[in-house]
PDB file of N, CA, C and O in Angstrom:
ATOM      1  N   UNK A   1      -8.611  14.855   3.940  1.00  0.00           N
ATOM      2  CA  UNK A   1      -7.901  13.804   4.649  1.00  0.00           C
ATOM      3  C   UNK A   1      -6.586  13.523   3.925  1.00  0.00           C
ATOM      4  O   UNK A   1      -6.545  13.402   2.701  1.00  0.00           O
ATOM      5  N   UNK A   2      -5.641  13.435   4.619  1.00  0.00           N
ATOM      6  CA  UNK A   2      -4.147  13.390   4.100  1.00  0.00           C
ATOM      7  C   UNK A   2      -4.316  11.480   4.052  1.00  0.00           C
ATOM      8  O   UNK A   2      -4.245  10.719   5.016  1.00  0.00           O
ATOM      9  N   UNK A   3      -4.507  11.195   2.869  1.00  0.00           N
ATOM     10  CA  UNK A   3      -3.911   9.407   3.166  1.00  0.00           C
ATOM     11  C   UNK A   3      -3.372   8.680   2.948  1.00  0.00           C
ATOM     12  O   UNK A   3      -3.685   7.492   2.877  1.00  0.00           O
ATOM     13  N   UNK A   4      -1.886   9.430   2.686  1.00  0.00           N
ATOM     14  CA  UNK A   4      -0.681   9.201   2.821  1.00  0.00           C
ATOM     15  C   UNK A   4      -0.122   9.116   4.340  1.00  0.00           C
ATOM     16  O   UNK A   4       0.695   8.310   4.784  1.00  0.00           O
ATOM     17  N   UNK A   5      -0.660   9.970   4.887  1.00  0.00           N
ATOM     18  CA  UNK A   5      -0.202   9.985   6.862  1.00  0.00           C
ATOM     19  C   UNK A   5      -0.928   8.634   7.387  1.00  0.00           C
ATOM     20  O   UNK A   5      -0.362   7.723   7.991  1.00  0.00           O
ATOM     21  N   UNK A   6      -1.995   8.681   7.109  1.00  0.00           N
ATOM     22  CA  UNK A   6      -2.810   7.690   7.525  1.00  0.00           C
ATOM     23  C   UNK A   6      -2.489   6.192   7.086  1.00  0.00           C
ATOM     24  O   UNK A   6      -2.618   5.150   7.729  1.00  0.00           O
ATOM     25  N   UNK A   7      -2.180   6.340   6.211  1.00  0.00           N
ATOM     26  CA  UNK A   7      -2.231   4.988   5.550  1.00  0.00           C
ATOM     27  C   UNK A   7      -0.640   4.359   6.508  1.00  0.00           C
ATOM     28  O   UNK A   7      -0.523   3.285   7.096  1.00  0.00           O
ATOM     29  N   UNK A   8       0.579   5.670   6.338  1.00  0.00           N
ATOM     30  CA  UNK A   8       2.007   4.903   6.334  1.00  0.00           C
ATOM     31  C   UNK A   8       1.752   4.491   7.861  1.00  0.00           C
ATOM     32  O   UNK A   8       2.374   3.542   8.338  1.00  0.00           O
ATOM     33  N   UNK A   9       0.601   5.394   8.807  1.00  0.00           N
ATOM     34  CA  UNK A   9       0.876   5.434  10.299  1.00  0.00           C
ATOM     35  C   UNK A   9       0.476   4.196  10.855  1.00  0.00           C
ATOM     36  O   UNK A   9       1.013   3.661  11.825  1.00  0.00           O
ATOM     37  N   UNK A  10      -0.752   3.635  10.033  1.00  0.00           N
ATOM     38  CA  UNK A  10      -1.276   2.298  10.253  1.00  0.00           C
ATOM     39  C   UNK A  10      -0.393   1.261   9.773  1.00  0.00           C
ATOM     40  O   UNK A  10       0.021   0.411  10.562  1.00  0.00           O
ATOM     41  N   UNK A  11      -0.057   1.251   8.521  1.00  0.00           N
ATOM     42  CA  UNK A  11       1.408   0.308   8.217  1.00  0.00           C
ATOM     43  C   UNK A  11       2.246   0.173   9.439  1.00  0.00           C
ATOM     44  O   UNK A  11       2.437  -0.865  10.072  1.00  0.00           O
ATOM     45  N   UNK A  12       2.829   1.625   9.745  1.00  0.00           N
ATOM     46  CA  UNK A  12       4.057   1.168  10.783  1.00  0.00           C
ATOM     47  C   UNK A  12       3.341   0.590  12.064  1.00  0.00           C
ATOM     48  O   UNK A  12       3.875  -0.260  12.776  1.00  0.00           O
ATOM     49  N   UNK A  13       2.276   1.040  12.264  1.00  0.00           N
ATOM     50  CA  UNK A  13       1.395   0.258  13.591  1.00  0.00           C
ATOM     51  C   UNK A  13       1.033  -1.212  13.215  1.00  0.00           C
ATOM     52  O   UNK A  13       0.386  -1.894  14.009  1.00  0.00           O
ATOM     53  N   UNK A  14       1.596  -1.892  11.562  1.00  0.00           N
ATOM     54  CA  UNK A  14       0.960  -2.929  11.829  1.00  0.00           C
ATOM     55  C   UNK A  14      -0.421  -3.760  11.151  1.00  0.00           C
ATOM     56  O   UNK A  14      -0.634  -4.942  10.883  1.00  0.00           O
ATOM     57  N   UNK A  15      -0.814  -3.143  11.091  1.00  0.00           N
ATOM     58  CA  UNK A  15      -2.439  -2.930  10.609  1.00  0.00           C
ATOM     59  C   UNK A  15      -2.799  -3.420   9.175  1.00  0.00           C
ATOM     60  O   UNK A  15      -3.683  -4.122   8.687  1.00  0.00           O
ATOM     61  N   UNK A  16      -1.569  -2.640   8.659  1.00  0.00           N
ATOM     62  CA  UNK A  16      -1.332  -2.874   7.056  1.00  0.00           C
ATOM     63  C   UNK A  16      -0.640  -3.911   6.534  1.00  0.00           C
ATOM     64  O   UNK A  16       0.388  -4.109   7.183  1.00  0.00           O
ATOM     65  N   UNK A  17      -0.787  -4.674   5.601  1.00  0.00           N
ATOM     66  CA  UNK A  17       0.694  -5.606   5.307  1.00  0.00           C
ATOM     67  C   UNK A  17       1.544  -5.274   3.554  1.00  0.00           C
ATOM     68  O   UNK A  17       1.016  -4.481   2.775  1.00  0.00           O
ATOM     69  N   UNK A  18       2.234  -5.662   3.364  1.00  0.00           N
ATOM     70  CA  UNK A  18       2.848  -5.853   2.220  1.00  0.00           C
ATOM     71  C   UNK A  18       2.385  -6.982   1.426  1.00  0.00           C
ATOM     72  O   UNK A  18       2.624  -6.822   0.229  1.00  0.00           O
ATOM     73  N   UNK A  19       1.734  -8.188   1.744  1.00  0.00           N
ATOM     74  CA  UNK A  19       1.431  -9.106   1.306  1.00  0.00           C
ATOM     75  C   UNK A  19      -0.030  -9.327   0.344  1.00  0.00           C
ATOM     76  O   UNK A  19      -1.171  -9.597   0.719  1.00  0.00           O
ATOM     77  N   UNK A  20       0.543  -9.085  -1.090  1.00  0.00           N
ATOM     78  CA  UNK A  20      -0.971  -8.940  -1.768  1.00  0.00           C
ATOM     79  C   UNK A  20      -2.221 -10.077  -1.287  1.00  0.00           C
ATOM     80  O   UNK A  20      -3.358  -9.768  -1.641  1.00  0.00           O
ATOM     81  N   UNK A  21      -2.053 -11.389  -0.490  1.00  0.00           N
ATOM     82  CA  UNK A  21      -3.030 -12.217  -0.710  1.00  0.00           C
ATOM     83  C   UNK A  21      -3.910 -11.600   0.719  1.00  0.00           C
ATOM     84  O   UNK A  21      -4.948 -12.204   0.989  1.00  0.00           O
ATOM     85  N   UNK A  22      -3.596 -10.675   1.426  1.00  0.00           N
ATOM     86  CA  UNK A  22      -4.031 -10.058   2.768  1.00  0.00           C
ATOM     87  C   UNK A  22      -4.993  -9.374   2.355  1.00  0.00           C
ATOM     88  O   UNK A  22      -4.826  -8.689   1.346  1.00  0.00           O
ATOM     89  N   UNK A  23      -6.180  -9.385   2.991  1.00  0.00           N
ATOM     90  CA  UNK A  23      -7.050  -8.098   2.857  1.00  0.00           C
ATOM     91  C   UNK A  23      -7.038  -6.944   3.465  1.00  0.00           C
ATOM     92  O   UNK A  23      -7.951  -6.117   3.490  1.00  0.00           O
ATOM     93  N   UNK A  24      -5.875  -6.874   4.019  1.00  0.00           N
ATOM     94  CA  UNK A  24      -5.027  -5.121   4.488  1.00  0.00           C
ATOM     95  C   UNK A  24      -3.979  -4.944   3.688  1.00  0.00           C
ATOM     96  O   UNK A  24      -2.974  -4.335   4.055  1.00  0.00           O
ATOM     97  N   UNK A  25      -4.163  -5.603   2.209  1.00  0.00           N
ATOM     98  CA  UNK A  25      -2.891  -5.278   1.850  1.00  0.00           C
ATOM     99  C   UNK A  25      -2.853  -3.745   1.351  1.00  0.00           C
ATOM    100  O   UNK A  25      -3.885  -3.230   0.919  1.00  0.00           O
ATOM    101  N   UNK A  26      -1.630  -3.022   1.419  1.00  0.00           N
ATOM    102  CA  UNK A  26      -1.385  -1.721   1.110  1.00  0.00           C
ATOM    103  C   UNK A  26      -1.448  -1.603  -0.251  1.00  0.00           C
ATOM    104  O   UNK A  26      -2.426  -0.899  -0.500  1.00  0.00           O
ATOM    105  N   UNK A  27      -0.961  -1.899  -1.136  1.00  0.00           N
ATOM    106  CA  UNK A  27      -1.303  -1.742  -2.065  1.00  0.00           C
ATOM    107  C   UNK A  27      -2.914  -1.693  -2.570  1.00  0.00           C
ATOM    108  O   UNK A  27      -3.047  -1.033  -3.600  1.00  0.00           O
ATOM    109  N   UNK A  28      -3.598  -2.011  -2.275  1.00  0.00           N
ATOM    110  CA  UNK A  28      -5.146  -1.671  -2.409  1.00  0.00           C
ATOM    111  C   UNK A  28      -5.366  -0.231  -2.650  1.00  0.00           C
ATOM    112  O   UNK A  28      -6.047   0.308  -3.522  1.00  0.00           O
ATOM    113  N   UNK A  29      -4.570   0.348  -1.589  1.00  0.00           N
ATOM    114  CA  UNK A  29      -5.027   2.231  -2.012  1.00  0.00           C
ATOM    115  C   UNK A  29      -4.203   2.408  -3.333  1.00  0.00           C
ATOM    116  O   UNK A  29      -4.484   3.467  -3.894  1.00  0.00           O
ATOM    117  N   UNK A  30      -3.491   1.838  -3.820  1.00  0.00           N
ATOM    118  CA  UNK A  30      -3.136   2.503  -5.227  1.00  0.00           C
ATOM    119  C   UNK A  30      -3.833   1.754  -5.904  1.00  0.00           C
ATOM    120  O   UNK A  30      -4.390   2.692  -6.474  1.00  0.00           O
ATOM    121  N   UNK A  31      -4.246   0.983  -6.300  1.00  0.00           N
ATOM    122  CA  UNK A  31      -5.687   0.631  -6.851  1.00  0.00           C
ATOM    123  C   UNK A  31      -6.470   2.272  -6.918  1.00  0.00           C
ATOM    124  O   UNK A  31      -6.513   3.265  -7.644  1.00  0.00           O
ATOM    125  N   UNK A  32      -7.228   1.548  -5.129  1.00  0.00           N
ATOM    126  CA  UNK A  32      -8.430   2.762  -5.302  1.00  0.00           C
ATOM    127  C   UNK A  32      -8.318   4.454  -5.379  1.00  0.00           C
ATOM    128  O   UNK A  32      -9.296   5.162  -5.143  1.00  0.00           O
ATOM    129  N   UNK A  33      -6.828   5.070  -5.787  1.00  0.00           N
ATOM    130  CA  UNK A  33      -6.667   5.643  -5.909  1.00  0.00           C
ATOM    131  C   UNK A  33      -6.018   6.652  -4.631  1.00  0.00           C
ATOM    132  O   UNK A  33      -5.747   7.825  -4.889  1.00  0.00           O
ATOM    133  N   UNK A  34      -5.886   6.312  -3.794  1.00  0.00           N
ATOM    134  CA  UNK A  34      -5.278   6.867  -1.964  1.00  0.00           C
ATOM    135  C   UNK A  34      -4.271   7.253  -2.171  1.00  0.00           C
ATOM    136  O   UNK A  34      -4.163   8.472  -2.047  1.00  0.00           O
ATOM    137  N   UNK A  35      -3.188   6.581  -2.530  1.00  0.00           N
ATOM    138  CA  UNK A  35      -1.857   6.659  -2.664  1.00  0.00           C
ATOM    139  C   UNK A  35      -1.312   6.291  -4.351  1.00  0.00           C
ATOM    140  O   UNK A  35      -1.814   5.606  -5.242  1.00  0.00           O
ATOM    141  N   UNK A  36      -0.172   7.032  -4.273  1.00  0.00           N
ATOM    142  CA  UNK A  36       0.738   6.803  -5.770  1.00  0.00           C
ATOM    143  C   UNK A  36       1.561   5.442  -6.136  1.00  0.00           C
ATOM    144  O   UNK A  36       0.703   4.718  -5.631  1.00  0.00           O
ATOM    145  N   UNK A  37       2.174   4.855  -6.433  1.00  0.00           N
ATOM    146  CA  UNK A  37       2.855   3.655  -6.266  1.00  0.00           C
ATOM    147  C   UNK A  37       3.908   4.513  -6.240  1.00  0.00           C
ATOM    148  O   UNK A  37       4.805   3.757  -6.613  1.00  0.00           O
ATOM    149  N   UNK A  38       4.547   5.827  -6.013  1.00  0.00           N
ATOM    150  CA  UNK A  38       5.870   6.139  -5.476  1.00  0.00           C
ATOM    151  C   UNK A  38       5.874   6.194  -3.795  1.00  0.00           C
ATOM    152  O   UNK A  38       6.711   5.855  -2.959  1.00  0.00           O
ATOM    153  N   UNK A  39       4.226   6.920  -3.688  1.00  0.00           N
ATOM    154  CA  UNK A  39       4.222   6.474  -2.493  1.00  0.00           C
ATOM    155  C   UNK A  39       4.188   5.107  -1.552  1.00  0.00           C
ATOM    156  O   UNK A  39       4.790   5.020  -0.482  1.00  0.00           O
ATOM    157  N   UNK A  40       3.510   4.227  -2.042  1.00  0.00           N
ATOM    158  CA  UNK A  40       3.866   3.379  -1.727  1.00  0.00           C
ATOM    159  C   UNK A  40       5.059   2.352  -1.703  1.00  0.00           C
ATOM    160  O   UNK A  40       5.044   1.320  -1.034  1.00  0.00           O
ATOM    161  N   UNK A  41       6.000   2.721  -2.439  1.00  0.00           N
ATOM    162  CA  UNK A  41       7.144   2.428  -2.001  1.00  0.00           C
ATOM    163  C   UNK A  41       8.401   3.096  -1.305  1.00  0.00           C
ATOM    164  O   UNK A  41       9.456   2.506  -1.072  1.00  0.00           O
ATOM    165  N   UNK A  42       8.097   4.547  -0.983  1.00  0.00           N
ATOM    166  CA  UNK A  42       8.308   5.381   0.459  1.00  0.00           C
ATOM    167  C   UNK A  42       7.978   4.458   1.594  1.00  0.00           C
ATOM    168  O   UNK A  42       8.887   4.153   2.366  1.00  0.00           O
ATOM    169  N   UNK A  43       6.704   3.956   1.785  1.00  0.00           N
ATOM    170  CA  UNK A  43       6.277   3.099   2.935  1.00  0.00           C
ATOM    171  C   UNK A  43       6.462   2.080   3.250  1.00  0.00           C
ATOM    172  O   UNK A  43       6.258   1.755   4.420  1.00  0.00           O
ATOM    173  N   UNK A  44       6.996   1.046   2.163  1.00  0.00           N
ATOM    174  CA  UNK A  44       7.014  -0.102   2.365  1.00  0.00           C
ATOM    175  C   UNK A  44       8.625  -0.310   1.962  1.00  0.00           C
ATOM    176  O   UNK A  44       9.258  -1.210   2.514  1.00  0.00           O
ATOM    177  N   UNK A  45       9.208   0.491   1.055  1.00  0.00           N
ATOM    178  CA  UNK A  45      10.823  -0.104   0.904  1.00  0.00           C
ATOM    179  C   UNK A  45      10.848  -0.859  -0.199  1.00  0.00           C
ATOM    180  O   UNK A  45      11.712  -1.701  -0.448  1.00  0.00           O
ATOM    181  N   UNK A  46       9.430  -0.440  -1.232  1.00  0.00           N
ATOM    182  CA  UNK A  46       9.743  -1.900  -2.056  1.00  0.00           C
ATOM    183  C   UNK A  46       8.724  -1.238  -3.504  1.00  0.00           C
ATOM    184  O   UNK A  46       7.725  -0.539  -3.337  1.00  0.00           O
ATOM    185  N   UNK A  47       9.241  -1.639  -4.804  1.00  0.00           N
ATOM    186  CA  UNK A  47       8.636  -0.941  -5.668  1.00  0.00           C
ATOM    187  C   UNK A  47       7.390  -1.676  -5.953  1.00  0.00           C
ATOM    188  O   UNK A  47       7.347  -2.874  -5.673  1.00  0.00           O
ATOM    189  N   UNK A  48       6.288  -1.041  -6.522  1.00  0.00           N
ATOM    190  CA  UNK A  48       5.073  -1.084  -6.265  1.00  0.00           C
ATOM    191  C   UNK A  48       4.873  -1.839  -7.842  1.00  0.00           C
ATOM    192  O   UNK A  48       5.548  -1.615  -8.847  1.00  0.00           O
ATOM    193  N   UNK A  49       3.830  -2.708  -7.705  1.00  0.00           N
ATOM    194  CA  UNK A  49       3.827  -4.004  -8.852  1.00  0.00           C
ATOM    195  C   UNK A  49       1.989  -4.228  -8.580  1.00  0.00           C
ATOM    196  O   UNK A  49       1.465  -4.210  -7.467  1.00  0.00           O
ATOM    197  N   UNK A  50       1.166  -4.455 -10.051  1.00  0.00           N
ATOM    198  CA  UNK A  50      -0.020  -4.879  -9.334  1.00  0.00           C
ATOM    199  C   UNK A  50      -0.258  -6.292  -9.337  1.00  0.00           C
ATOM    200  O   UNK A  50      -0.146  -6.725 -10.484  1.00  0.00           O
ATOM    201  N   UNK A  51      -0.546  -7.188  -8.492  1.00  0.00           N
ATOM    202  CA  UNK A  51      -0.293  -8.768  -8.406  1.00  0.00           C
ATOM    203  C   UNK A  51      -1.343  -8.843  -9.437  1.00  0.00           C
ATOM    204  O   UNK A  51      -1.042  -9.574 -10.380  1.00  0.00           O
ATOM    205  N   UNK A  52      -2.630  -8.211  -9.508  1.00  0.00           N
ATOM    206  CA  UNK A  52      -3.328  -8.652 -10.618  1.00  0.00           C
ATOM    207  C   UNK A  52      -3.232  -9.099 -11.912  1.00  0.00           C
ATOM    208  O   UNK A  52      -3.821  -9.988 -12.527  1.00  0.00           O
ATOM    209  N   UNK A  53      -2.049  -8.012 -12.318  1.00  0.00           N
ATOM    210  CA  UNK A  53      -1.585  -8.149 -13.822  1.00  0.00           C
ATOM    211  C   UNK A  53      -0.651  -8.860 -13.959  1.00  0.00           C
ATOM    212  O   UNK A  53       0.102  -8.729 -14.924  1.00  0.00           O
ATOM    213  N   UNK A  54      -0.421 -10.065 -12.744  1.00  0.00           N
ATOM    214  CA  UNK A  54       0.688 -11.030 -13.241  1.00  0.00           C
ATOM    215  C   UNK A  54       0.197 -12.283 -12.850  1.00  0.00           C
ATOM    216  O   UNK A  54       0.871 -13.213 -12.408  1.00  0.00           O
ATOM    217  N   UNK A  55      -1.334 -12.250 -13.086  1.00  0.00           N
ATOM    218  CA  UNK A  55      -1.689 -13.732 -13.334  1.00  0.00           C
ATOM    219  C   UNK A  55      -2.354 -13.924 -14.640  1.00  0.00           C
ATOM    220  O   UNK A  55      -2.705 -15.049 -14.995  1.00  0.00           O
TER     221      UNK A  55
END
């Protein structure tokens, strides 16, 4: 499974958000390992940060 296609196709549909307090947030797959944080900021336009480690 490519889930990089998957992941950006649901983002642009929506599905996904940018917003860490969301439980679609995108960043979750770089957590669980899905995506890179380069990729994820290909998708979103925005460099990749983990909200965890800034509380």
């Amino acid at each position: 499974m490519d889930w990089y296609k998957t992941i950006k196709r649901y983002y642009d549909m929506g599905l996904y958000t940018k917003e860490p307090e969301s439980t679609m947030y995108i960043g979750n797959f770089v957590v669980y390992g899905k995506i890179t944080a380069e990729q994820y900021e290909t998708i979103t336009n925005e460099a990749y940060t983990n909200p965890k480690a800034t509380e």
